[in-house]
Short mmCIF file of the C-alpha atoms (twelve columns), coordinates in Angstrom:
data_MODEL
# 
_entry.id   MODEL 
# 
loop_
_atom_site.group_PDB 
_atom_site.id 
_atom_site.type_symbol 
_atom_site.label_atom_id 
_atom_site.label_alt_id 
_atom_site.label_comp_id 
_atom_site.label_asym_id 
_atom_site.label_seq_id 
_atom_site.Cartn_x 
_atom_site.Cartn_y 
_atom_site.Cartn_z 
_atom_site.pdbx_PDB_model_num 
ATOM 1  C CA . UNK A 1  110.472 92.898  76.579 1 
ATOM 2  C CA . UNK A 2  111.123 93.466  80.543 1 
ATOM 3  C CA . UNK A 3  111.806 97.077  80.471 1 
ATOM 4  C CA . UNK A 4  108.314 97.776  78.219 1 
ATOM 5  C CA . UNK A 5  106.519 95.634  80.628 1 
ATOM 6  C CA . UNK A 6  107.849 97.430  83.502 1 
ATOM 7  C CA . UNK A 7  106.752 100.434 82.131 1 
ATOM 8  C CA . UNK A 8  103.178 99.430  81.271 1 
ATOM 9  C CA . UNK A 9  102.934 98.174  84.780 1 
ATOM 10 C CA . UNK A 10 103.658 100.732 86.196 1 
ATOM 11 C CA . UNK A 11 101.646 103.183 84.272 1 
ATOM 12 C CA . UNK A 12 104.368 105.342 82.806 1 
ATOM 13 C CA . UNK A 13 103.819 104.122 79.224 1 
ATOM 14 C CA . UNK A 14 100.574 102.756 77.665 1 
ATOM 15 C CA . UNK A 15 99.726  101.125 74.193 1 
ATOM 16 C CA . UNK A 16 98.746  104.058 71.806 1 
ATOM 17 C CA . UNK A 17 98.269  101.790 68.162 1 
ATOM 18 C CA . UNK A 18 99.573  99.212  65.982 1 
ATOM 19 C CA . UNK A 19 102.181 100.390 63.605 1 
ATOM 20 C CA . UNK A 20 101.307 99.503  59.300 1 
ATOM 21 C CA . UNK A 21 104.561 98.448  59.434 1 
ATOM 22 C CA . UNK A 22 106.113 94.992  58.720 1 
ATOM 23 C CA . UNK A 23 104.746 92.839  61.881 1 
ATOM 24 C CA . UNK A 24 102.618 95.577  63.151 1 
ATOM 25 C CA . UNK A 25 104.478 96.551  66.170 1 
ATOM 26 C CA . UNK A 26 102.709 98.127  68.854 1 
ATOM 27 C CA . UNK A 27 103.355 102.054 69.340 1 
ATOM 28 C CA . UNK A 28 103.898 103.286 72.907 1 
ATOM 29 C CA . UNK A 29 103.137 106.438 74.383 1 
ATOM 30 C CA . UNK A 30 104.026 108.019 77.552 1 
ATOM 31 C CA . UNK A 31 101.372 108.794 79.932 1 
ATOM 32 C CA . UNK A 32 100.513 111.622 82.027 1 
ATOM 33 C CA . UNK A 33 101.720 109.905 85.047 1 
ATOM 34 C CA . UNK A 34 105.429 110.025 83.092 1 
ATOM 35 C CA . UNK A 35 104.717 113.233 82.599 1 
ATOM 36 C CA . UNK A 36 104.086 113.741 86.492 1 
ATOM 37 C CA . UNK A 37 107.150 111.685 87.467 1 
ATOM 38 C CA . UNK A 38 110.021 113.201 85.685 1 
ATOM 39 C CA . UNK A 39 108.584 116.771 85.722 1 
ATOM 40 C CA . UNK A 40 107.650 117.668 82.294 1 
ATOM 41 C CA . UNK A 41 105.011 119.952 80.915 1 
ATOM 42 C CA . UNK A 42 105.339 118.756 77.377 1 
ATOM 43 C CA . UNK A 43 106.660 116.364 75.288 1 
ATOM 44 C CA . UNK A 44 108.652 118.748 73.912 1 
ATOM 45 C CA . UNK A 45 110.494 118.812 77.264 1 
ATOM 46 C CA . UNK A 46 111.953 116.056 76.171 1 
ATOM 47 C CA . UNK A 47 115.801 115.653 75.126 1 
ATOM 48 C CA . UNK A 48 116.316 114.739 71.489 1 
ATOM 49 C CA . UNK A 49 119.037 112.266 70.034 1 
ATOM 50 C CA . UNK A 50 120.820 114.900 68.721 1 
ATOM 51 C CA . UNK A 51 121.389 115.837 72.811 1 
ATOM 52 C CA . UNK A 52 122.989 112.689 73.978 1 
ATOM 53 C CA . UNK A 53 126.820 112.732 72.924 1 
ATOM 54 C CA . UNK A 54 128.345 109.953 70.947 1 
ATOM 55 C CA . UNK A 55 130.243 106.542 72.232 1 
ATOM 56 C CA . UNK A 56 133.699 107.521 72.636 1 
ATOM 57 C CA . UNK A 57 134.815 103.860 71.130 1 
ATOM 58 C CA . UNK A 58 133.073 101.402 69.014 1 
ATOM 59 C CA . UNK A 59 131.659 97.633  70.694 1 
ATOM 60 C CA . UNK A 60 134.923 95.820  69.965 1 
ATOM 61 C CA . UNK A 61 137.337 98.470  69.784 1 
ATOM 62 C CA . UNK A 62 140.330 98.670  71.999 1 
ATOM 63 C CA . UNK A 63 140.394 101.541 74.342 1 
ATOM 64 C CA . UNK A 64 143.703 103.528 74.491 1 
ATOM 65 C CA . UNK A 65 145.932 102.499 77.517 1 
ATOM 66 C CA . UNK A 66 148.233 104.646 79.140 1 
ATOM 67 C CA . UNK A 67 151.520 103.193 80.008 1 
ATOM 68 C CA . UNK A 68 152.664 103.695 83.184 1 
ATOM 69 C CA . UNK A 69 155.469 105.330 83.923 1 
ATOM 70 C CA . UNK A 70 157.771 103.586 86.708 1 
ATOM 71 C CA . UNK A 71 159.732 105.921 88.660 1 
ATOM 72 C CA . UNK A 72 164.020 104.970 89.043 1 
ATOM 73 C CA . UNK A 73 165.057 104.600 92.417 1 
# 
């Protein structure tokens, strides 16, 4: 994956294990130079999922439109 490799290279992620899951994917961690970059004294730091808000729309699903309104002359 580009954005993974991107990462490794430049040191902001590193390979931390092999998952026992199905395939063994690898397991990423970030690395102190992350931690450096974006300010952070902890993981923790960190926002959780729960933090970013929800889509407003599904993929596929029509956004509203607002008809205009055309002034008389």
């Amino acid at each position: 994956d580009y954005t993974i490799q991107k990462l490794l290279e430049k040191e902001l992620v590193s390979i931390i294990g092999r998952s026992e899951g199905p395939g063994r994917p690898l397991l990423y961690g970030t690395s102190v130079k992350f931690m450096d970059y974006f300010g952070l004294k902890s993981i923790k730091d960190l926002p959780q999922p729960k933090d970013f808000k929800e889509p407003d729309s599904e993929i596929g699903e029509r956004a509203p439109v607002e008809e205009e309104k055309r002034e008389e002359e």
